[in-house]
VOGU-3710 file (C-alpha; in Angstrom, 3 decimals, decimal comma):
1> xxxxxxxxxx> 127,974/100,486/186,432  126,958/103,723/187,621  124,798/102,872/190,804  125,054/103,757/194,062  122,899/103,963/197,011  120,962/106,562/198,094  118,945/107,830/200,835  114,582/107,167/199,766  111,871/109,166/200,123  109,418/108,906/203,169
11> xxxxxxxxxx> 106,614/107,263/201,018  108,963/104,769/199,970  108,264/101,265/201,613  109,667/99,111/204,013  113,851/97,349/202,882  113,654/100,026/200,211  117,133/101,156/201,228  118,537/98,294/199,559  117,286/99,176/196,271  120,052/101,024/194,182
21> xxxxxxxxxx> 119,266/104,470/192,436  120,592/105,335/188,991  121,784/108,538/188,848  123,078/111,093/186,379  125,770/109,564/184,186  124,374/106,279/184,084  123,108/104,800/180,641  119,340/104,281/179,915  118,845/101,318/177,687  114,825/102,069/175,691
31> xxxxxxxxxx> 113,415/99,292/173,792  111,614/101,512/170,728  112,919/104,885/169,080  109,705/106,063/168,248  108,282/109,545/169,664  108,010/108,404/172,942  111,334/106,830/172,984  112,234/110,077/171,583  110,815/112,570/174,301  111,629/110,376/176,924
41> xxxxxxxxxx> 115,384/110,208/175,572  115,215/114,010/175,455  113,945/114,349/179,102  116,704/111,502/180,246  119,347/113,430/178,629  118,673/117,195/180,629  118,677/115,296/183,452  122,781/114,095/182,520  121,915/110,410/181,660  123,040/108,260/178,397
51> xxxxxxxxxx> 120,556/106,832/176,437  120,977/103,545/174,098  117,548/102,574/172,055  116,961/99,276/169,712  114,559/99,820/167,203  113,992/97,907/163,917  113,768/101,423/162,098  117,213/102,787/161,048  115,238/106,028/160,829  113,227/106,249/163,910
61> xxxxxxxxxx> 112,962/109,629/165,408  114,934/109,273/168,852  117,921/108,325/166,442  118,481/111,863/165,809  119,303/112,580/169,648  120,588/109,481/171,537  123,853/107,789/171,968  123,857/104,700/170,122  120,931/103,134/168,265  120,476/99,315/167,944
71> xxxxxxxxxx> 118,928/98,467/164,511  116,945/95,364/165,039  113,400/93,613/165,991  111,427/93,277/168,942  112,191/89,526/168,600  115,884/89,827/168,373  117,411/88,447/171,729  120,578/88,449/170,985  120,615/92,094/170,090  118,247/93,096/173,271
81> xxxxxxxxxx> 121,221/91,663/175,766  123,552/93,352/173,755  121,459/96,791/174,805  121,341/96,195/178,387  125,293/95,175/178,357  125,902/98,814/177,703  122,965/99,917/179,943  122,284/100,498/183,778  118,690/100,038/183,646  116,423/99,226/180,584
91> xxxxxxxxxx> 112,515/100,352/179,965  110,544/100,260/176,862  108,283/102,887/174,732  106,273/100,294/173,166  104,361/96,929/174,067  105,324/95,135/171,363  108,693/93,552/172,536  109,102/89,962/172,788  109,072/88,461/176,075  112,222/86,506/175,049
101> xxxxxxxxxx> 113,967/90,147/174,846  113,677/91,336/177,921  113,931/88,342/179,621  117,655/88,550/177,117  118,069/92,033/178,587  117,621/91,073/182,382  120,752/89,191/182,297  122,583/91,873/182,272  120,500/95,083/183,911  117,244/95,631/185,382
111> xxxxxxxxxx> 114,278/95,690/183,252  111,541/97,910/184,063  108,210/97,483/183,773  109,005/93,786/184,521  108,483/91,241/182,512  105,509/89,604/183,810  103,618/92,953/183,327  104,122/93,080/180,240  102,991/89,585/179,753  99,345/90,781/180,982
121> xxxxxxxxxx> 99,552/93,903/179,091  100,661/92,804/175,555  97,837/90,464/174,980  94,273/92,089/175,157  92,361/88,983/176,546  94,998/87,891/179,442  94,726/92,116/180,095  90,623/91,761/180,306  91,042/88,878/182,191  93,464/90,262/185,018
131> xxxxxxxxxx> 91,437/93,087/185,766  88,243/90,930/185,855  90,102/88,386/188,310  91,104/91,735/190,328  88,060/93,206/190,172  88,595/96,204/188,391  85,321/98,093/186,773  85,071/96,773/182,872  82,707/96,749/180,197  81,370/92,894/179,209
141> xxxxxxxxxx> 83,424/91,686/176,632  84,388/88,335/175,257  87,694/86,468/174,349  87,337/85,054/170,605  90,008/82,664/168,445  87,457/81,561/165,006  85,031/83,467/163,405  82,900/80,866/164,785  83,026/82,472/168,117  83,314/86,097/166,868
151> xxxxxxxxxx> 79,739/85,326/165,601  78,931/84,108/168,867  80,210/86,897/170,923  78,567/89,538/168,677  75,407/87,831/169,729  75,614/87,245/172,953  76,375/91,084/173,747  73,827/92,804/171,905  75,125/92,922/168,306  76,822/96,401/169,013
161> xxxxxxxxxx> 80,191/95,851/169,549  83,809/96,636/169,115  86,572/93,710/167,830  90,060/94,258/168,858  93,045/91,981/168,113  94,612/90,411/171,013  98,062/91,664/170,251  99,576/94,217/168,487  97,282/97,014/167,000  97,177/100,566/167,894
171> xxxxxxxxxx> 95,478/104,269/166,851  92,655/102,259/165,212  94,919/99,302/163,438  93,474/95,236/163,977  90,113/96,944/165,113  86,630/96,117/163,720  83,130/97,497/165,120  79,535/95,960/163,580  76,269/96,882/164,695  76,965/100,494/163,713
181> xxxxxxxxxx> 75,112/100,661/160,338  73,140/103,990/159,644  69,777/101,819/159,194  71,058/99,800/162,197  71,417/103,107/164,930  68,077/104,437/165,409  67,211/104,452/169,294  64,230/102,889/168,803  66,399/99,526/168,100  67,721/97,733/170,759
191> xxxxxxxxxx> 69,418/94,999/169,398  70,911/96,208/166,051  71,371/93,746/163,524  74,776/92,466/162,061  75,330/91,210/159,058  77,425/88,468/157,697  79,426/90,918/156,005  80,330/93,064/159,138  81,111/90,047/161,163  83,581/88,997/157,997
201> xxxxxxxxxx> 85,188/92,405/157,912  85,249/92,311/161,591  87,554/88,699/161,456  89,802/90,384/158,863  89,773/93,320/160,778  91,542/90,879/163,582  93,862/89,564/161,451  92,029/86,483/161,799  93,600/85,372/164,964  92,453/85,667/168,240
211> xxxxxxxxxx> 91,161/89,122/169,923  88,297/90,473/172,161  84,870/91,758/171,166  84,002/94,857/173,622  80,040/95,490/173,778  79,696/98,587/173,088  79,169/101,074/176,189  76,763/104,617/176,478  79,849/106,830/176,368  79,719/110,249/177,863
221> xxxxxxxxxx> 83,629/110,824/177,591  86,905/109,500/177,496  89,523/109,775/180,263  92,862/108,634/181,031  95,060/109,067/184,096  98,888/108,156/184,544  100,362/106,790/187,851  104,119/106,948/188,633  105,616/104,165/190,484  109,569/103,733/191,699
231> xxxxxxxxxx> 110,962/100,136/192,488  111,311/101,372/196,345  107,343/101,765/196,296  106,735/105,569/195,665  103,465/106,622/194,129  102,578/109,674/192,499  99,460/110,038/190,289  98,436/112,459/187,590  95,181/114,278/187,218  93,038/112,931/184,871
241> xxxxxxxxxx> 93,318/113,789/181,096  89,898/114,366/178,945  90,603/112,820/175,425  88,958/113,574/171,700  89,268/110,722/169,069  88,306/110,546/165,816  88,818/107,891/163,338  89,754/105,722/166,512  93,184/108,239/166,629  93,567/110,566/169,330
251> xxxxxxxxxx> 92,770/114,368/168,399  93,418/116,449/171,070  94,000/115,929/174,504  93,669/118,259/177,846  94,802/118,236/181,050  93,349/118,528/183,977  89,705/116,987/182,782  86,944/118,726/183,844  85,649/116,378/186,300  83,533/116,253/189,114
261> xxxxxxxxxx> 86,262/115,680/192,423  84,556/112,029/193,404  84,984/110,450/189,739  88,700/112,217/189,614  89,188/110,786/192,855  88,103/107,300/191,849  90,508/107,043/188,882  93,255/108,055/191,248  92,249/105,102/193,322  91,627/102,655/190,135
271> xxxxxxxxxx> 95,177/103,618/188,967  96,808/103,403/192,136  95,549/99,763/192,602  96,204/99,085/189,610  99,642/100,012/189,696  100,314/97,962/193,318  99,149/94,808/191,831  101,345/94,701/189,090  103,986/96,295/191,399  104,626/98,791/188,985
281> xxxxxxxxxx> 108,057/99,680/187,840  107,713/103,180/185,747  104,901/104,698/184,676  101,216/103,019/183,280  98,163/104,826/181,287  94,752/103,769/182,328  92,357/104,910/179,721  89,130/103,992/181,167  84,984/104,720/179,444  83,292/107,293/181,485
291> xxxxxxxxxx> 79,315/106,224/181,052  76,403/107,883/180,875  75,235/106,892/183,925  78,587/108,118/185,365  80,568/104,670/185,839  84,297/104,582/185,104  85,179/101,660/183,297  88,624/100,426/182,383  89,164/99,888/178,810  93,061/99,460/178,150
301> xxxxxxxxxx> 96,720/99,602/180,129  99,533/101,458/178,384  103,001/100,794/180,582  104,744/103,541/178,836  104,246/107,422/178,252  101,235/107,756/176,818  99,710/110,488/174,432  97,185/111,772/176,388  99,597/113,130/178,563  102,569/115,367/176,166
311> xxxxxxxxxx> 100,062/118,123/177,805  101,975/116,977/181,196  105,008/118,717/179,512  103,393/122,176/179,989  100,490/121,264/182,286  101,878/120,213/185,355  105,157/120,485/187,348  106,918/117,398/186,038  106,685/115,653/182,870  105,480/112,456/182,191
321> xxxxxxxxxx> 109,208/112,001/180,593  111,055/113,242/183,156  108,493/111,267/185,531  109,579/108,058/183,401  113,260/108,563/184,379  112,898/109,380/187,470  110,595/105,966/188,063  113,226/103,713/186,439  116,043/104,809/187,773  114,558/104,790/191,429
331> xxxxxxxxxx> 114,772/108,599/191,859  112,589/110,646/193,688  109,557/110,856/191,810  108,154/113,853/190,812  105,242/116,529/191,901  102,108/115,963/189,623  100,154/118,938/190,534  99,052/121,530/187,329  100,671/124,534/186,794  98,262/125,766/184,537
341> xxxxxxxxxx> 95,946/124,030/182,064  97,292/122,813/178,723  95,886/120,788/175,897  97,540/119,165/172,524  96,432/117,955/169,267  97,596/115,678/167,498  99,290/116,387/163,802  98,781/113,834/161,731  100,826/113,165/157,861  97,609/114,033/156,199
351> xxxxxxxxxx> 99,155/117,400/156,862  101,987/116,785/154,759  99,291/115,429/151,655  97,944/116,975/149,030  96,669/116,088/145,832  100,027/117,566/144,184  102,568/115,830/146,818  103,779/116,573/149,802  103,857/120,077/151,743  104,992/121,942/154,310
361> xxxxxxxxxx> 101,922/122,769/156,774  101,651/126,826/158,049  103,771/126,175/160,697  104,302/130,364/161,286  100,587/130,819/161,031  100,098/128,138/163,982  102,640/129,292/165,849  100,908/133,420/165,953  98,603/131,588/168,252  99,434/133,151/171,674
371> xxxxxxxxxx> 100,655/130,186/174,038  101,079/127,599/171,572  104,152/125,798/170,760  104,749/123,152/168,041  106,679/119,583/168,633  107,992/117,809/165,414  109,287/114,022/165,917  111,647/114,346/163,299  109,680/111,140/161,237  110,730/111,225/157,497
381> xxxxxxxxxx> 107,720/109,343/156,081  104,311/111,097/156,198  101,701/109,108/155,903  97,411/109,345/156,264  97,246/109,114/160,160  100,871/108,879/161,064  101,178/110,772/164,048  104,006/113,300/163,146  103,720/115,758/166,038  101,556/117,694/168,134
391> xxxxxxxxxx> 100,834/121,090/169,101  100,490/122,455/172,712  98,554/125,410/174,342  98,147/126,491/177,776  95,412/128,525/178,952  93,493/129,715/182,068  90,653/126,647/181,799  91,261/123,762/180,377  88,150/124,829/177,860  90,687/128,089/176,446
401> xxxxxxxxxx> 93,415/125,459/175,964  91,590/123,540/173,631  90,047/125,914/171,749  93,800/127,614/171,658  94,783/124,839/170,242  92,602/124,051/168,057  92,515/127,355/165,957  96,285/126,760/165,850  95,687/123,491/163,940  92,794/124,848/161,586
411> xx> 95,517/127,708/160,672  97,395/124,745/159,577
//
């Protein structure tokens, strides 16, 4: 095994001598080869280390640039040990992976995030319910397993609401919302009513199984922010990132979010609890509902790289990639602070559609955009609202990036 120890930094905490560091040479073991498996694995591999992934997709896009790739599912024990045989350390780029996996993998390397964070983080209602029992700021909700209760629920929190299932699900997939009817939306109703119908699609929506029902909140924006934590107890934090979605997917991104300094300063603090009660090993996404009234809310925990932050590439003076390396393998972590404002958006395979087949988008024409770069994850399938790439801009504001970025997509 490559480890050895090394000296830590001063913010590191007490005994953290005795943690080992994983440097250069050593072999990262990722659980998922999809983008972020990808970006990560091309961050890991500047920086001199070997990267291993297992992903059930013999075409998944970090394929193209790692090692050795692992063909198999999330639930595939057997398989997951064999990656962290061959591994120094082992992370993930994707919630999904069966606790039986990693607790496979941990025979035979560290696995970070641990285990029991993932546990919370996997399933939606143990998630609400850890941040209620640590008192982090949420929006009501309510855990539901019939449609018995989904009826309930709906009715106990107003009728406006948003259905999510409890695992799985992502960029609008096993998600439901009723009480949003034209007829139903005028301001002059308070309590919108559902139909039977909605609440049906809603339980479908779930997948029938078990999930949470979100009332929904007066949104004024969306926010995220990313905290960096190394197993000897260093913590670095990200600025906060403003996020567009539409259709539920993320559209463009920007970093840092125009913010007034308290509420920036309270998702640093959110985060960074956050992070020290799960005794974070890596990197974790808080997206959290910024309300009308000017409350941050929590609304879900990503323990991975996260969208939101690809701006971080260009934005800020380490990556949220290179940050993820650095946190696993108990390096120093990086410097967070912005270089200069940068935004993405998101390219979706509707791109790639047409009503005759499938096309190449105006890739040149983007690309005459001055400060914009394009980022292709190498995904051979295009399909309506598969994320495919994204496009980047940097600016003076974080207003030019966006826009810069935005007429790059329209040239599309």
């Amino acid at each position: 095994m490559s480890v050895t120890l090394t000296p830590q930094p001063e913010a590191a905490q007490p005994g953290a001598a005795t943690i080992p560091t994983i440097l250069p040479g050593a072999t990262i073991g990722i659980f998922g080869g999809g983008q972020l498996g990808r970006l990560t694995a091309m961050a890991a591999r500047g920086m001199g280390y070997r990267i291993l992934v297992l992903d059930p997709d013999p075409a998944c896009p970090a394929r193209f640039i790692v090692d050795g790739c692992i063909e198999a599912g999330w639930d595939d024990s057997r398989e997951a040990a064999n990656l962290a045989r061959g591994c120094d350390v082992v992370t993930l780029e994707i919630e999904q992976i069966a606790l039986a996996s990693m607790d496979a993998a941990a025979h035979y390397a560290p696995v970070r995030p641990s285990r029991s964070m993932l546990a919370v983080i996997q399933d939606r209602i143990e998630q609400k319910d850890w941040l209620r029992r640590n008192h982090f700021p949420l929006g009501d909700y309510r855990a539901v397993r019939s449609l018995d209760e989904l009826r309930e629920a709906i009715a106990t929190l107003g009728g406006k609401c948003f259905c999510k299932s409890a695992t799985g699900g992502y960029d609008g997939r096993g998600q439901g919302k009723v009480g949003f009817a034209a007829e139903s939306t005028a301001a002059s109703e308070a309590r919108p009513t559902v139909s039977e119908e909605e609440i049906r699609g809603a339980w479908e929506a779930l997948g029938e199984g078990p999930g949470v029902v979100e009332k929904a909140v007066e949104l004024d924006r969306e926010i995220s922010i990313l905290v960096a934590r190394s197993p000897s107890g260093q913590v670095k934090v990200y600025p906060p990132a403003l996020n567009h979605h539409e259709n539920q997917i993320l559209a463009w991104s920007v970093i840092p979010a125009p913010l007034p300094d308290a509420m920036a300063a309270e998702a640093r603090q959110i985060a960074e609890a956050i992070a020290e009660a799960f005794q974070l090993e890596g990197i974790l996404a808080v997206e959290l509902f910024v309300t009308r009234d000017g409350r941050l809310l929590v609304n879900e925990l990503a323990p991975r790289p996260h969208n939101s932050y690809h701006a971080s590439e260009r934005a800020c003076v380490t990556s949220q990639f290179e940050q993820f390396v650095r946190a696993v393998c108990n390096l120093p972590l990086g410097e967070t602070d912005v270089v200069k404002p940068a935004a993405i958006a998101n390219l979706l395979g509707d791109l790639w559609l047409s009503p005759e087949g499938s096309r190449v988008p105006n890739f040149d024409r983007a690309l005459a955009v001055p400060g914009v770069r394009l980022h292709l994850y190498e995904k051979q399938r295009p399909r309506k609202g598969r994320k495919m790439g994204h496009l980047s801009a940097v600016a003076r504001t974080p207003e030019e990036a966006v826009e810069l970025v935005l007429r790059a997509k329209a040239l599309l």
